[in-house]
N, C-alpha and C positions, 0 to 999 in steps of 0.2 A: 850037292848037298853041303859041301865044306863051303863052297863058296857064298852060299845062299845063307848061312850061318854068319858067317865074315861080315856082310854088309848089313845085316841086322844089328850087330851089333855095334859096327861102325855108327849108325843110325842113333844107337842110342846111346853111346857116348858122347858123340853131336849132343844131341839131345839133354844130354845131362850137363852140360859144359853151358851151356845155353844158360839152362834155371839154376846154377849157379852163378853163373856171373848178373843174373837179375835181369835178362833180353828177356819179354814174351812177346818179341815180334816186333815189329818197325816202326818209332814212337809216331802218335798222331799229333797232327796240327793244334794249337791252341791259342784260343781269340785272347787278344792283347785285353788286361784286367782296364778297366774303366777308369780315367786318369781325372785327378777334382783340377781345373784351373781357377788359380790365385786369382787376386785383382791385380797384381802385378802384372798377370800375362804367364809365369812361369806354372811350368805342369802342363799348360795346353797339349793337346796332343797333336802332331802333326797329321797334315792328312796328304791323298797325294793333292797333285797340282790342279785338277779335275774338279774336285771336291771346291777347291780356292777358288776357282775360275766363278765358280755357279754361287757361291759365296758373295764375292762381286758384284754379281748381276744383280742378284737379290736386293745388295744393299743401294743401286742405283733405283732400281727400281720403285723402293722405298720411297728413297728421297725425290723421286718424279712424282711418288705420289704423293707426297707430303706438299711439293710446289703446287700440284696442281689444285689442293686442297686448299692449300693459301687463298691463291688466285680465285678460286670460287668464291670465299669466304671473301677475301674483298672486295669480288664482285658484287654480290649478295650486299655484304655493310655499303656501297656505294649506290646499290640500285635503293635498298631501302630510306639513305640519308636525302636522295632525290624525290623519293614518293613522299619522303615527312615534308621536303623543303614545300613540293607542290599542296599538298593537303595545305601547309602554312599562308601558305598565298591564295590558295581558294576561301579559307575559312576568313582571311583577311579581307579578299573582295567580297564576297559576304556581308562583314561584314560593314565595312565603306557602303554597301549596294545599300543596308538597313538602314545605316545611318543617314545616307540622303534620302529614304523613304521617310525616316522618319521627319527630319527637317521640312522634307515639301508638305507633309502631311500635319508640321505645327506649323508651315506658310499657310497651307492653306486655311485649317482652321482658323488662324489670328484674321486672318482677313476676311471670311466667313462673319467670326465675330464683330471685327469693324461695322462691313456692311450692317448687322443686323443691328448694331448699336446706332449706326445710322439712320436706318431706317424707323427704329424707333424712337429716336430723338428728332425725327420731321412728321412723325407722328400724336407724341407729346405736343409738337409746336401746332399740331392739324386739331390734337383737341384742342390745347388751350385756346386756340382760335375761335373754335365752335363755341365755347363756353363762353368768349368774351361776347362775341357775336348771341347766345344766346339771351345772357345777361342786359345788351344792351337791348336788345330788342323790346325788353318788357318796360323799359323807359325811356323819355325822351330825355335831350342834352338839359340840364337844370343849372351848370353854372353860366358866367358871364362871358364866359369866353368862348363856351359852346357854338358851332357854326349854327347861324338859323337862315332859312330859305330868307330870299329877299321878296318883299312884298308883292302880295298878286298884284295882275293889274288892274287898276281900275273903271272900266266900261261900261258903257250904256249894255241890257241885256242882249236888244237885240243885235249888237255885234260881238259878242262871246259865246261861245260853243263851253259848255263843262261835263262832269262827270255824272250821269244819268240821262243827257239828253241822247235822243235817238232822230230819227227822220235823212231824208236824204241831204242837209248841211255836214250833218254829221260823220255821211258816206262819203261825200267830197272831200273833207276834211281827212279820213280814213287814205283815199286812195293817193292823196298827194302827197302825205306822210310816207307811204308807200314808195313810190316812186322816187321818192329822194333815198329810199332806203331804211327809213324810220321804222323796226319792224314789231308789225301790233298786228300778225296774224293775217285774215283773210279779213277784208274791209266787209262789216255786217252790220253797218248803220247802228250802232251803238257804243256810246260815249263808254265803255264799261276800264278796265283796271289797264289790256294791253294800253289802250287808246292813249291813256293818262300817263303811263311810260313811254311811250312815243312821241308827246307833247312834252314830257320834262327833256331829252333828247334833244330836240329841237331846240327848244327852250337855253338848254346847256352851252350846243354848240352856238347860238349866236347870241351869248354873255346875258341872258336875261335870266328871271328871276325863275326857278324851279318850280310850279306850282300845278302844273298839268292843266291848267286853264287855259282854255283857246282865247286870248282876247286882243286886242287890235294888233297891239307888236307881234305876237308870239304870229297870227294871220300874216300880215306883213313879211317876216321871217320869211312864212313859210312862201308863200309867192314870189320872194327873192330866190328862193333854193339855198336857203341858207345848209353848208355842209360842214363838218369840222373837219379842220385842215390836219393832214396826215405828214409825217415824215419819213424822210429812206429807210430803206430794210428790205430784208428780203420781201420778194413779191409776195409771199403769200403769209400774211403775220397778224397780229391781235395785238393794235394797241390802244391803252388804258391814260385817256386824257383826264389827270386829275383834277385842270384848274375847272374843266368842263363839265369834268363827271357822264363821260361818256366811253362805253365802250365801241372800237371801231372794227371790225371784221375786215381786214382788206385783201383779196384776192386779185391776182395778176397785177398790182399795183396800184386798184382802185378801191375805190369803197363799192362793199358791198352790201353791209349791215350796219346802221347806226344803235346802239343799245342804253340805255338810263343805265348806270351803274351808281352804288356806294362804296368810296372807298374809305382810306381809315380817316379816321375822328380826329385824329393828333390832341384826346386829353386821354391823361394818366389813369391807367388803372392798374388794380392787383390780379396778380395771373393767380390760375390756380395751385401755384408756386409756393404763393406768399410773395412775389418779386414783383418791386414794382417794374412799369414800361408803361410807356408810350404808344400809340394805339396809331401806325401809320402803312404804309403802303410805299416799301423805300423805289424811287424810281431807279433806273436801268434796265439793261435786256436779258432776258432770261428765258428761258427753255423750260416746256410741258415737260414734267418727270415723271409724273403717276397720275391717276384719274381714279375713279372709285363709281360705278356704273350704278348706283342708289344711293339713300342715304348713307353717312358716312356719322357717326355715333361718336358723340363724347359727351363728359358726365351730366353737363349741362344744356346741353343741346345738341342739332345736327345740320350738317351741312348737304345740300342738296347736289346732287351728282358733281364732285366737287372734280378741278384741275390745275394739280397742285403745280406751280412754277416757281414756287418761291419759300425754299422750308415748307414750314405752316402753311403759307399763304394761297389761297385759291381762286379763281372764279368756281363762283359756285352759286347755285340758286337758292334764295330764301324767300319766305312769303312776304316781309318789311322788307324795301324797297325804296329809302325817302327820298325826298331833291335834296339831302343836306348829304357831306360824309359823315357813316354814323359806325361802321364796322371798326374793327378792330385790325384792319391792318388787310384783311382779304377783301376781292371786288365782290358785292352783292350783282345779282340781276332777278329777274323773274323766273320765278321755276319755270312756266313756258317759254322762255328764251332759253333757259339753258338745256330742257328740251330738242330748243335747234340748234343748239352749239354740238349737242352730241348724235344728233338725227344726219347732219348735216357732214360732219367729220371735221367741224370748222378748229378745234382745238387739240390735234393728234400729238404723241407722245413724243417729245422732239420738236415740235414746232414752237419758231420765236412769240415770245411774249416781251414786248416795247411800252415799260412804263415812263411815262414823262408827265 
């Protein structure tokens, strides 16, 4: 009991010694207060070495990312300043590619235009032809210098053949014409309009007087075989003997068709211009350009299936036909000749025309 007393109170003198001196027991741990750091750096609070390590890392890390970011970015600014260069050079050949569009497309137009000014200015020249040609047509040459046929000839009847007679003189006359080539159709025993162009033909080529009268000479002629004499050229050609006033058809080198033709007048007249000119048929060689398959229309007249080789100038058929030049610069012939000029293919586009 005494002792059990003893240590109780032992206990609470401990006890009291304690809460005075201010222990209530074994002090606890306390988290370090929050430290501000300066811009200096001082105040920082340290950490351990662990904490710095990963600190480190961090900041490499950073900066990896930060190159890699570059590097993107300049990737990027370099792929893009490639795609402007390419769009620059496409939009560029563009537009080069336009502009030589557009160039061929004002070549061709201009020359488009040429042609058609061409073609209209050999057209102009194809009426004003017509017109001359129809103008002259309603008159005969009335000045002094005008060409006139040279006088018929003279003969007993009975050895002249002319224009109304019929019977079989008439057919012989016909068929020998023929045969020389003088061409007046199918031989049908009458003196009628081919016959009389086929006698001025004759007439032409052997220097006599143009009148379509069969009489002793122009007979004579004919029983010589008189033919007009042709010149070189290609073998297959059409030429226009003016001193003769014959048109000559020659095939493979020969003759094959003699024809009356009128060429120009050589007196002055006014085009439908107001300009004056010269009404002729210029000689040299020249080529079939265009053809016109009917009449061909201008203001004053028209030309019959005409084949143009010369500007304006054509053969072409009209109903006046004289032994004299009376046109204005184109060959006249007979509508049924010209006819056979184009039944025949004797004048195709391209082929030589030899005026002399």
């Amino acid at each position: 009991m005494i002792h059990r007393t003893r240590s109780v109170l032992t206990a609470l003198t401990v006890a009291g010694l304690l809460a005075a001196c201010g222990a209530q027991g074994a002090p606890q741990a306390q988290e370090p207060a929050p430290t501000t750091v300066l811009p200096d750096g001082s105040g920082a609070p340290s950490y351990p070495s662990a904490d710095a390590s990963q600190e480190k890392s961090d900041a490499r890390a950073d900066a990896h990312a930060r190159e890699k970011a570059e590097e993107e970015a300049k990737a990027a600014a370099k792929a893009k300043a490639k795609a402007k260069a390419k769009a620059k050079a496409e939009a560029e050949a563009e537009a080069e590619a336009a502009e030589a569009q557009a160039r061929a497309e004002a070549e061709a137009a201009a020359k488009e235009k040429a042609e058609a000014e061409a073609k209209a200015a050999a057209e102009a020249e194809a009426e004003e032809a017509a017109e001359a040609e129809a103008a002259e047509e309603a008159k005969e040459p009335t000045t002094s210098t005008s060409p006139a046929p040279t006088a018929p000839e003279t003969t007993p009847a009975s050895t002249t053949l002319r224009p109304g007679d019929s019977g079989p003189a008439v057919r012989d006359l016909q068929q020998k014409l023929s045969d020389l080539g003088y061409w007046l159709g199918a031989p049908d025993s009458d003196y009628a309009g081919l016959t009389v162009q086929a006698v001025m033909a004759l007439q032409g080529s052997a220097g006599l007087g143009r009148d379509g009268i069969a009489g002793p000479n122009t007979l004579s002629a004919l029983e010589r075989g008189v033919r007009p004499p042709v010149q070189g050229g290609p073998a297959n050609r059409i030429e226009i003997d003016l001193a003769r006033q014959v048109l000559v058809v020659v095939r493979g080198g020969a003759v094959k068709y003699v024809l009356h033709t009128s060429t120009g007048s050589g007196q002055p007249y006014t085009s439908s211009q107001g300009k004056r000119a010269i009404a002729t048929t210029p000689p040299g060689s020249f080529s079939v350009f265009r053809s016109v398959d009917g009449w061909d229309e201008a203001k004053l007249g028209t030309l019959y299936r005409p084949r143009y080789f010369n500007g304006g100038i054509a053969v072409h058929g009209l109903g006046s036909v004289p032994g004299y030049p009376a046109s204005h610069g184109c060959a006249r012939v007979s509508n049924p000749a010209m006819d056979l000029i184009w039944s025949e293919g004797l004048m195709p586009v391209g082929s030589t025309v030899v005026v002399r």
